[in-house]
Kinemage of the C-alpha trace (Angstrom):
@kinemage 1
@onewidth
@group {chain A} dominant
@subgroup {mainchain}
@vectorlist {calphas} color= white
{ca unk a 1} P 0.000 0.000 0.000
{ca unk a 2} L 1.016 3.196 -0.971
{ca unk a 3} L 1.898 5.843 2.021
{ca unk a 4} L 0.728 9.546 2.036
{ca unk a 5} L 4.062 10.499 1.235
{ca unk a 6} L 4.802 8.361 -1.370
{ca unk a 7} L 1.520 9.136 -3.439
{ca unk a 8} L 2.062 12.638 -2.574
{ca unk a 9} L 5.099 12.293 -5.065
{ca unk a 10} L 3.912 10.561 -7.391
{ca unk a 11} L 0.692 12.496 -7.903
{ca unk a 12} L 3.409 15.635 -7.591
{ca unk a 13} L 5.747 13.744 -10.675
{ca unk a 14} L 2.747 13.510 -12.513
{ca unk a 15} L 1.269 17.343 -12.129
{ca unk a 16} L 3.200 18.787 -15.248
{ca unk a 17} L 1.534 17.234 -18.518
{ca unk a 18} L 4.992 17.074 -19.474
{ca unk a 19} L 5.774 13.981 -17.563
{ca unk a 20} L 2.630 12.396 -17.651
{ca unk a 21} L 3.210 12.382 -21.679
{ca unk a 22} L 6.724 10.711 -20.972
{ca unk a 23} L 5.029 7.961 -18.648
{ca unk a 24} L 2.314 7.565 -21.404
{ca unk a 25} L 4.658 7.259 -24.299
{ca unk a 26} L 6.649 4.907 -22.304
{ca unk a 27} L 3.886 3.274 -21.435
{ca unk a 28} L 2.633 2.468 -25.305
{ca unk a 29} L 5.843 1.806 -26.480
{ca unk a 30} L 7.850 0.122 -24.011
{ca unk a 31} L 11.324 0.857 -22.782
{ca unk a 32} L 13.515 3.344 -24.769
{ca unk a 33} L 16.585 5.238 -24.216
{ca unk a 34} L 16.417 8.566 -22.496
{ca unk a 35} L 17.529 10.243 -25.513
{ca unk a 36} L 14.593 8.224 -27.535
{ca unk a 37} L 11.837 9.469 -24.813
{ca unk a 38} L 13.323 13.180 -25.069
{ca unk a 39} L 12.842 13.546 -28.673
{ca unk a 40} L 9.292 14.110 -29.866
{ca unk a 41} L 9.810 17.307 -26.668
{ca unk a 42} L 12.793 18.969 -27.772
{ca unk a 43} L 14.097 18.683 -24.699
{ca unk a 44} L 17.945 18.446 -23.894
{ca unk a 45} L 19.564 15.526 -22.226
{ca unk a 46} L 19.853 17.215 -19.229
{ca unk a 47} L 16.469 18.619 -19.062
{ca unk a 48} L 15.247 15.237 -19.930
{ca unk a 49} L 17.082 13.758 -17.005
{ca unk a 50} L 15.818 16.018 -14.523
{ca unk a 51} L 12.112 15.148 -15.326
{ca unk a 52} L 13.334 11.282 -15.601
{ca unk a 53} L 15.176 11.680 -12.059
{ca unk a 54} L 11.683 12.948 -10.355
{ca unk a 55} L 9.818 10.186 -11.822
{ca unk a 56} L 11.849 7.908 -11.017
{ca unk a 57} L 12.069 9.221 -7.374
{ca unk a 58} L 8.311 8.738 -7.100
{ca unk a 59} L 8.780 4.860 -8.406
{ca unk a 60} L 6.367 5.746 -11.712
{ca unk a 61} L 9.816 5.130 -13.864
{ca unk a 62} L 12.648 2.979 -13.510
{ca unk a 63} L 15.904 3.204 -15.528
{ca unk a 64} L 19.764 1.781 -15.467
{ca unk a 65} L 22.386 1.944 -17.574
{ca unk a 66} L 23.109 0.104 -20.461
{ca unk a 67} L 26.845 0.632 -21.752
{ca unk a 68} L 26.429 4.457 -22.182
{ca unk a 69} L 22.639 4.520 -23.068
{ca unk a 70} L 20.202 4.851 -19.957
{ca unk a 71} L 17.050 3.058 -20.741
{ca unk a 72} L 13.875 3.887 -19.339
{ca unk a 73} L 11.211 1.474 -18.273
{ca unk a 74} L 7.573 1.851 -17.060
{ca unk a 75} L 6.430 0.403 -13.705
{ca unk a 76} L 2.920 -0.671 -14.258
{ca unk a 77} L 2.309 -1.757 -10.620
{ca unk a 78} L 3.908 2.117 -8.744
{ca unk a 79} L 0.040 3.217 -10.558
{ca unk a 80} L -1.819 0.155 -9.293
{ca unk a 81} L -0.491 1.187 -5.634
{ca unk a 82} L -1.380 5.283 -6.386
{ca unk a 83} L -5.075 4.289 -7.733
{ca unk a 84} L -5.244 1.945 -4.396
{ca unk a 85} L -4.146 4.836 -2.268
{ca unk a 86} L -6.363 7.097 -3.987
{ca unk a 87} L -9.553 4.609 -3.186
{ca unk a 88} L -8.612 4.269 0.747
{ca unk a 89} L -8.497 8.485 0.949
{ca unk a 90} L -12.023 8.671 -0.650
{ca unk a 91} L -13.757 6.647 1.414
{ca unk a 92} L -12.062 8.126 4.550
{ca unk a 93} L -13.054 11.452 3.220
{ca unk a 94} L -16.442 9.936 2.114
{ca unk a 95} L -16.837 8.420 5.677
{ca unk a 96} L -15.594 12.164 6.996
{ca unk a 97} L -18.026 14.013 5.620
{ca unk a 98} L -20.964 11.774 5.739
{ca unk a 99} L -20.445 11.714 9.964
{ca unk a 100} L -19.843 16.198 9.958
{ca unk a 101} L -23.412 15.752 8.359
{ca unk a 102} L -24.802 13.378 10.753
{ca unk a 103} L -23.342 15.644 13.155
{ca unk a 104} L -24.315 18.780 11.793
{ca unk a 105} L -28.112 17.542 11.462
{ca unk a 106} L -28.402 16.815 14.986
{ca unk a 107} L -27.081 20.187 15.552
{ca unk a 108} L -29.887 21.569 14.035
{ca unk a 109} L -32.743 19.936 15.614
């Protein structure tokens, strides 16, 4: 299960549409070189890294060296864990609310 901190990053690695187009294009077509996922953005190798370094931080991406080519690789499951997180904080929320309006009813009568 993922931890509040944990999905905190990954939701924050996924907030610029940027990097959710690199996890989606990775994604599709499967592992690639860095220099491969950075092309269709224009983006330098450097620039590319620093977006691939927070998304791998947040365990959305994985990568490792290959010789002098870093490849990229999806990890299905780190989005299986977020969407599970995600589930558990709406129904506490859910569960929140629904006893401030029990609450807040009684208040009223």
């Amino acid at each position: 299960m993922v931890k509040y901190r944990d999905g905190e990053k990954m939701l924050n690695a996924l907030g610029l549409p940027l990097r959710r187009s690199m996890v989606r294009r990775l994604r599709l077509l499967g592992a690639m070189s860095l220099s491969k996922l950075a092309t269709p953005y224009k983006l330098t190798l450097p620039a590319a890294l620093k977006h691939l370094r927070i998304l791998e931080s947040s365990g959305i991406v994985k990568s490792h060296k290959h010789g002098r080519v870093r490849v990229c690789v999806y990890n299905p499951s780190a989005l299986k864990e977020l969407g599970g997180w995600l589930a558990s904080q709406s129904a506490f929320w859910d569960s929140s609310f629904d006893r401030l309006e029990g609450l807040m009813s009684k208040k009223k009568k």
